[in-house]
C-alpha angles and dihedrals in degrees: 000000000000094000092063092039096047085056089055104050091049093051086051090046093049091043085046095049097046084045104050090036080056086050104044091045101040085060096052101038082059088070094047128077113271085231103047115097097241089072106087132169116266116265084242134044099212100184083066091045087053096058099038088050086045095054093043093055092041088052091042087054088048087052091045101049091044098051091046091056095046085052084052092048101057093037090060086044092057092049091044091059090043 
């Protein structure tokens, strides 16, 4: 168990720390000049991260609802024989 629970926080702390370094340097490359070396691209690109997120939940709710209906069919079938 903490085992499991020591992998999820690391991934949180990894996804908060890449998060809060984007945050903290995309508002300071804005000040600075787009050609100047200092500016440099974010360590995630989070419009990507949205999508993908979004995809996996929506794939995840397909599973899910499938799965549940597959669990309803066969307990109607059972009752039925009964």
């Amino acid at each position: 168990m903490r085992l499991l629970f020591g992998i999820i926080l690391g991934i949180l702390l990894t996804i908060g720390g890449a998060y809060v370094y984007d945050s903290s340097h995309s508002a300071l490359d804005v000040a600075e000049a787009p050609g100047s070396p200092a500016a440099q691209r974010p360590m995630v690109n989070w419009d990507v991260v949205s999508v993908k997120w979004q995809h996996l939940t929506d794939s995840a709710h397909a599973e899910w609802t499938k799965l549940a209906n597959r669990t309803d069919n066969s307990r109607t079938d059972s009752s039925r024989a009964n």
